[in-house]
VMD Tcl script that builds the backbone (N, CA, C; Angstrom):
set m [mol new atoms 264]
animate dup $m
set s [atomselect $m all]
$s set {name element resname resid chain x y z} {
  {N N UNK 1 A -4.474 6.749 -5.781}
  {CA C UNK 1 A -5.892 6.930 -5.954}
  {C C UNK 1 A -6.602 5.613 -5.650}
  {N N UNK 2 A -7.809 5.488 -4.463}
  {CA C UNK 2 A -9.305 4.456 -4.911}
  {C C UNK 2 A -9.643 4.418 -5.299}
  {N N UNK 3 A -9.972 3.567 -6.151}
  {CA C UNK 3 A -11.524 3.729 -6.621}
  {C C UNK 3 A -12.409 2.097 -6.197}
  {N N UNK 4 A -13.722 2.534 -6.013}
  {CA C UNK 4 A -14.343 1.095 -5.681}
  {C C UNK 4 A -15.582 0.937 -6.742}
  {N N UNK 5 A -15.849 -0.401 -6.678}
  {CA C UNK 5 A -16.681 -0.676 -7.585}
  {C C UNK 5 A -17.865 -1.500 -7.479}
  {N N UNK 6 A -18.725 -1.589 -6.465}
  {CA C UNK 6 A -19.560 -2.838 -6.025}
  {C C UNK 6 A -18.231 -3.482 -4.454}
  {N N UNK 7 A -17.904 -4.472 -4.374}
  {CA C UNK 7 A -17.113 -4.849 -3.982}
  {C C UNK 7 A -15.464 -4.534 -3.672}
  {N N UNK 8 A -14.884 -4.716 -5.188}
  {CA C UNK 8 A -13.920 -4.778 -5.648}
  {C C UNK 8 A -13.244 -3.189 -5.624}
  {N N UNK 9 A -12.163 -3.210 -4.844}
  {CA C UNK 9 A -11.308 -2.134 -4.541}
  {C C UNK 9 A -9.945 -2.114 -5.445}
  {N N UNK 10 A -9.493 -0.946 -6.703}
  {CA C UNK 10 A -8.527 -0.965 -7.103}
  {C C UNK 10 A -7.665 0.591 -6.617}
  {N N UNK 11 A -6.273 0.239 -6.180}
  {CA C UNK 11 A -5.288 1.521 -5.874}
  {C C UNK 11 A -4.621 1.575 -6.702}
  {N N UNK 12 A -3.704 2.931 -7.049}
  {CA C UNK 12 A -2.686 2.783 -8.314}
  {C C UNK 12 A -2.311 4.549 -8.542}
  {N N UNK 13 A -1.555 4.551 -8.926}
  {CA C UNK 13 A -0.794 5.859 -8.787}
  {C C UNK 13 A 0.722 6.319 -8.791}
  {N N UNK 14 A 1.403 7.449 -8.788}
  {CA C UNK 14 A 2.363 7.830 -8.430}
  {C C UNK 14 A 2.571 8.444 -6.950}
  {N N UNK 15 A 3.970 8.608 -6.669}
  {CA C UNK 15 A 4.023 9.252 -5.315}
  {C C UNK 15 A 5.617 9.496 -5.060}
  {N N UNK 16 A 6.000 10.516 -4.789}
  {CA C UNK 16 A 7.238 10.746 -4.015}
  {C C UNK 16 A 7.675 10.505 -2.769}
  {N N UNK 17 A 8.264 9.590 -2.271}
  {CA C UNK 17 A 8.256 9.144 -1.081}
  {C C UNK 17 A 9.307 10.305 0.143}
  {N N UNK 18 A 8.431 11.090 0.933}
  {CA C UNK 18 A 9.257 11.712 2.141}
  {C C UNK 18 A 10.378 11.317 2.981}
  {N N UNK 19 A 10.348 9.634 3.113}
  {CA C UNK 19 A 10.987 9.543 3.932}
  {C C UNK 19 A 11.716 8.309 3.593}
  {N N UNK 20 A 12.953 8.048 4.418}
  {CA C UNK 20 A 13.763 6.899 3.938}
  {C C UNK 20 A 12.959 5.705 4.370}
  {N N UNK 21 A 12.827 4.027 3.988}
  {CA C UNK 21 A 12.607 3.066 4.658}
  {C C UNK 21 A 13.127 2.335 4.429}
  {N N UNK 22 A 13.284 1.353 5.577}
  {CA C UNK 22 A 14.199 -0.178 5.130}
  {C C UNK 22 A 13.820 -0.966 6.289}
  {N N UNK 23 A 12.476 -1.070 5.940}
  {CA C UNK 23 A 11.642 -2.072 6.800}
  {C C UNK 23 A 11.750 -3.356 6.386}
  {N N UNK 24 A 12.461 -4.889 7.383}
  {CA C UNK 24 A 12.733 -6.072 6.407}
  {C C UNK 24 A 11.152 -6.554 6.794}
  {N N UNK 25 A 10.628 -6.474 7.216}
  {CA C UNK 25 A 8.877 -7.154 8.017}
  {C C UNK 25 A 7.802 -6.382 8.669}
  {N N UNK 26 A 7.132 -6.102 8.260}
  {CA C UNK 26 A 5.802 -5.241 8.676}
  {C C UNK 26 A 6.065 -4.417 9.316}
  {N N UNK 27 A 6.578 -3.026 9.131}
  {CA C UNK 27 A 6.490 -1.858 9.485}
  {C C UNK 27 A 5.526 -1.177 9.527}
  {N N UNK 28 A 4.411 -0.828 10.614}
  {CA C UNK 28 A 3.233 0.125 10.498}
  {C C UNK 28 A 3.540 1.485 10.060}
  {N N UNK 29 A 3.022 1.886 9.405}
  {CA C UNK 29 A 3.226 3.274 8.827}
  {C C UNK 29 A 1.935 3.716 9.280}
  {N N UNK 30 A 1.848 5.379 9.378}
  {CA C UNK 30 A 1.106 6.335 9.704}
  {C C UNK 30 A -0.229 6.623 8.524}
  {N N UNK 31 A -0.185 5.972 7.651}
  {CA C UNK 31 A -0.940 6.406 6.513}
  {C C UNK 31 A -2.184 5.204 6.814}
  {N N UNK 32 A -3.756 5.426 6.674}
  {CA C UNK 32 A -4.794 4.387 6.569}
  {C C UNK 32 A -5.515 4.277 5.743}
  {N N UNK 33 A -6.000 3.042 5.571}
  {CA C UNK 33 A -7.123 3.138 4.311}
  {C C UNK 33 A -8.419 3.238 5.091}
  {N N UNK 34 A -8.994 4.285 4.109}
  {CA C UNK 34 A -9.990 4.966 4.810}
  {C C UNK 34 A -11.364 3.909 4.579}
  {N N UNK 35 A -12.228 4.239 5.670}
  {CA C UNK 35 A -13.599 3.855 5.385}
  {C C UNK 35 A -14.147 3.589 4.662}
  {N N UNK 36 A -14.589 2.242 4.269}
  {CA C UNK 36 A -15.536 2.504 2.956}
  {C C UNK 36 A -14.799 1.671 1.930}
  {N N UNK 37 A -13.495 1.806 2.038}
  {CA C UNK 37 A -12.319 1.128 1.084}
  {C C UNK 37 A -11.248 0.330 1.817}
  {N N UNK 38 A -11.545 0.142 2.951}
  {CA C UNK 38 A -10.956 -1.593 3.265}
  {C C UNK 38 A -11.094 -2.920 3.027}
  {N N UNK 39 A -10.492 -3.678 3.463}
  {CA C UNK 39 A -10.433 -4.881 3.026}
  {C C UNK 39 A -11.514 -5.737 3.807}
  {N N UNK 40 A -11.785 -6.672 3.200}
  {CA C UNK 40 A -12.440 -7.716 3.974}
  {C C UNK 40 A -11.233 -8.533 4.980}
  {N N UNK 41 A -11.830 -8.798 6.239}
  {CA C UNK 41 A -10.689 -9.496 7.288}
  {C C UNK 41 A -9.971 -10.670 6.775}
  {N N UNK 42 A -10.180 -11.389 5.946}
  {CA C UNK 42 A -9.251 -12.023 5.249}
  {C C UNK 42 A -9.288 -12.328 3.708}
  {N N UNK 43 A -8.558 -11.571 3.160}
  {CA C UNK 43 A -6.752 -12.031 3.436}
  {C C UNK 43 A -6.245 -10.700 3.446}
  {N N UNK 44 A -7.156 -9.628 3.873}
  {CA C UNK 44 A -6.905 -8.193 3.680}
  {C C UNK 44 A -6.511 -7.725 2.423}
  {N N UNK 45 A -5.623 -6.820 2.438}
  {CA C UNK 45 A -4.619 -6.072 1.065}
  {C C UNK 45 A -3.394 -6.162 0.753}
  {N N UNK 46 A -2.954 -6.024 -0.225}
  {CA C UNK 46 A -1.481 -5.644 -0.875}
  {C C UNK 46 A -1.373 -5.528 -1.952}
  {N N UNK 47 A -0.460 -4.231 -1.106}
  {CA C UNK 47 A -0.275 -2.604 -2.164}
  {C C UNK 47 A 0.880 -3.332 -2.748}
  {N N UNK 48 A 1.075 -3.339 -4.122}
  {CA C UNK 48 A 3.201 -3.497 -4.519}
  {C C UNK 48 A 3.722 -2.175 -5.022}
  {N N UNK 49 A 4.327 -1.775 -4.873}
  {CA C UNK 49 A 5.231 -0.559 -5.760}
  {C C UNK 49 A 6.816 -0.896 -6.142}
  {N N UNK 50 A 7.108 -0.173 -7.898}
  {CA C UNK 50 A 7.772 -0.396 -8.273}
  {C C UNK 50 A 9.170 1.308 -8.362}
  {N N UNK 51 A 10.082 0.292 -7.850}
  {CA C UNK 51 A 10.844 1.584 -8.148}
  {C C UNK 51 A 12.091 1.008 -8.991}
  {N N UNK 52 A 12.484 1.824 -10.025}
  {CA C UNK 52 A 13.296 1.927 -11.403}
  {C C UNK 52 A 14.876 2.033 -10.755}
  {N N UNK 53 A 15.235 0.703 -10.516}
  {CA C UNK 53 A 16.504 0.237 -10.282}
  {C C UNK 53 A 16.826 0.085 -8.833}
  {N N UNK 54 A 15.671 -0.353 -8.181}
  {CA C UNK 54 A 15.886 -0.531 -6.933}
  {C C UNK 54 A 14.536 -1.683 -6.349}
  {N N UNK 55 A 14.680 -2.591 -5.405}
  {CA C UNK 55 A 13.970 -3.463 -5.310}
  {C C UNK 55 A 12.259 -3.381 -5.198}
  {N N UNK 56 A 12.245 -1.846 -4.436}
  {CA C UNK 56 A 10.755 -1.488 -4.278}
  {C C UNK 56 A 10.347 -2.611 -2.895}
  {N N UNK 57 A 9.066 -2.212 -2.685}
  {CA C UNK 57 A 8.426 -2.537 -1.356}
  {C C UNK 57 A 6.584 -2.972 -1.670}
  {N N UNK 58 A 6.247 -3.334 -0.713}
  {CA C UNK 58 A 4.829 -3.556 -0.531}
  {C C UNK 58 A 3.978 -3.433 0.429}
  {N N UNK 59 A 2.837 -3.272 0.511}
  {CA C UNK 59 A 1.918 -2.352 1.544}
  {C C UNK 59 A 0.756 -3.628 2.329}
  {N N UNK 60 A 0.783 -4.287 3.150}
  {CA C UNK 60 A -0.413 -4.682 3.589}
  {C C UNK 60 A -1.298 -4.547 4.521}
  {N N UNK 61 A -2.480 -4.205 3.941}
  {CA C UNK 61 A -3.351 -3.831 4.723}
  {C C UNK 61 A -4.361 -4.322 5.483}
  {N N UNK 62 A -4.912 -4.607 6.441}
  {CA C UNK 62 A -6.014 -5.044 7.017}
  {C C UNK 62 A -7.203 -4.145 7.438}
  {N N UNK 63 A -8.532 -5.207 7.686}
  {CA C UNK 63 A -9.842 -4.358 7.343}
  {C C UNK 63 A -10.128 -3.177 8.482}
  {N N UNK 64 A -8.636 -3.041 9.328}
  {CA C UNK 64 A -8.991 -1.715 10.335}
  {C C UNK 64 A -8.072 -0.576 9.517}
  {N N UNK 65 A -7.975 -0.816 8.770}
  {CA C UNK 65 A -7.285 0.384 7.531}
  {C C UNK 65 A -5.819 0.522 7.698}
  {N N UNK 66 A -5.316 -0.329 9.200}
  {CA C UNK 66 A -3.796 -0.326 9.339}
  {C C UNK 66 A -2.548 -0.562 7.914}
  {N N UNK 67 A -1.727 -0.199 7.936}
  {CA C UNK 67 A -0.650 -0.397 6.997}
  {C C UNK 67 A 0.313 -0.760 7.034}
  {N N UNK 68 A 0.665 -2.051 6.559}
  {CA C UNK 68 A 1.963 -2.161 6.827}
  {C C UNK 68 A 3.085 -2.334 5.994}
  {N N UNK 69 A 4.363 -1.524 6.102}
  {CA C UNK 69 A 5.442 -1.351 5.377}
  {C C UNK 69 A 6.647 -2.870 5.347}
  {N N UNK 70 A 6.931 -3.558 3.965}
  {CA C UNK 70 A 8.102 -4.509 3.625}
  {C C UNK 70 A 8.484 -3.893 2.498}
  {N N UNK 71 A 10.117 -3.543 3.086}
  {CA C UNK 71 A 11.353 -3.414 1.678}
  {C C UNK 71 A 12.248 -1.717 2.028}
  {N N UNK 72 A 12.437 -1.336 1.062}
  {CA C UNK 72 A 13.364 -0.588 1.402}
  {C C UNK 72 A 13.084 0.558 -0.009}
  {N N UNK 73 A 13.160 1.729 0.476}
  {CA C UNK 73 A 12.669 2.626 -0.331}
  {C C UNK 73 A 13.548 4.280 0.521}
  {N N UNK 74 A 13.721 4.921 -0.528}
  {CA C UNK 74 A 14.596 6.145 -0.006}
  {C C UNK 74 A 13.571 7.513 -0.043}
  {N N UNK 75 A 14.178 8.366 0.103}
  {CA C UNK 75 A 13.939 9.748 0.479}
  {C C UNK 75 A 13.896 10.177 -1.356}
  {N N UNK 76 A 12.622 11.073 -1.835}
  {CA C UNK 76 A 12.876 11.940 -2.843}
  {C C UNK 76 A 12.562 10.592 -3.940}
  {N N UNK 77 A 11.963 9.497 -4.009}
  {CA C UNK 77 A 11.902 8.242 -5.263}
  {C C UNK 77 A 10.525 8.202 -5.460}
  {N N UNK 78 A 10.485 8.347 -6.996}
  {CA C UNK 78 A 9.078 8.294 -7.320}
  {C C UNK 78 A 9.110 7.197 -7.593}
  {N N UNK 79 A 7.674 6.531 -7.073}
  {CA C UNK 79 A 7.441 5.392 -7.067}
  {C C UNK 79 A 6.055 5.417 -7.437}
  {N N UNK 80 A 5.578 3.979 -8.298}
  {CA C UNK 80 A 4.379 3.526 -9.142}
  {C C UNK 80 A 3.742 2.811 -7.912}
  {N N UNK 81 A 2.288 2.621 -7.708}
  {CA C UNK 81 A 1.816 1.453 -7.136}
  {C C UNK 81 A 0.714 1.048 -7.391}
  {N N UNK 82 A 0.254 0.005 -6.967}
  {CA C UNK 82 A -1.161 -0.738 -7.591}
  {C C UNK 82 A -1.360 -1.927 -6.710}
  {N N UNK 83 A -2.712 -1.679 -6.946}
  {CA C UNK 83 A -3.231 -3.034 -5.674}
  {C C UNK 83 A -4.835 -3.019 -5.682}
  {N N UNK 84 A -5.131 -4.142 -5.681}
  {CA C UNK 84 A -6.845 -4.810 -5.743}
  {C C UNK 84 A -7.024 -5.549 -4.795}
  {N N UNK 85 A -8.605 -5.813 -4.132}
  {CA C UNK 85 A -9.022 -6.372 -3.306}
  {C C UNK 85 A -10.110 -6.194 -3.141}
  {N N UNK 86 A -10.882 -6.946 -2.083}
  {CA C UNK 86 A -12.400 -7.241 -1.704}
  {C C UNK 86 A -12.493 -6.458 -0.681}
  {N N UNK 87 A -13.063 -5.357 -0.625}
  {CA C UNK 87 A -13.782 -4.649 0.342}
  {C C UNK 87 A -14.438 -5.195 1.707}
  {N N UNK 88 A -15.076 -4.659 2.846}
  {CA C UNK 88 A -15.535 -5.513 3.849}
  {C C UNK 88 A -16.996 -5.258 3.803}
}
mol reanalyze $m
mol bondsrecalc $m
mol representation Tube
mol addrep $m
């Protein structure tokens, strides 16, 4: 989930992840942050998510809503995430 507030952009949620990953360095993924709730061009975003006995991964984003995937995450793992930032 977004939510924005003046500026200030907070994400956070659950999610079951579809697909396997084991991206060691910026993997673009298919998913964007939409309009309205991007980042300012620097220092952009990052998403962290935690997964329960396994290292988990992190999301960074820049102010064209691109995404990018670090770490390693499986098929079928619910995973927590959360992330704040300055809007553009």
């Amino acid at each position: 989930m977004l939510a924005r507030l003046g500026k200030v952009v907070t994400a956070n949620g659950m999610l079951t992840m579809t697909q396997t990953f084991d991206a060691p360095l910026n993997q673009e993924v298919t998913e964007k942050i939409p309009e309205g709730f991007r980042p300012a061009p620097s220092p952009g975003a990052v998403i962290t998510a935690t997964v329960p006995g396994m290292p988990g991964f992190y999301l960074w984003g820049n102010s064209y809503g691109t995404l990018y995937l670090t770490g390693k995450i499986t098929t079928r793992q619910a995973v927590a995430f959360q992330g704040a930032w300055i809007a553009a």
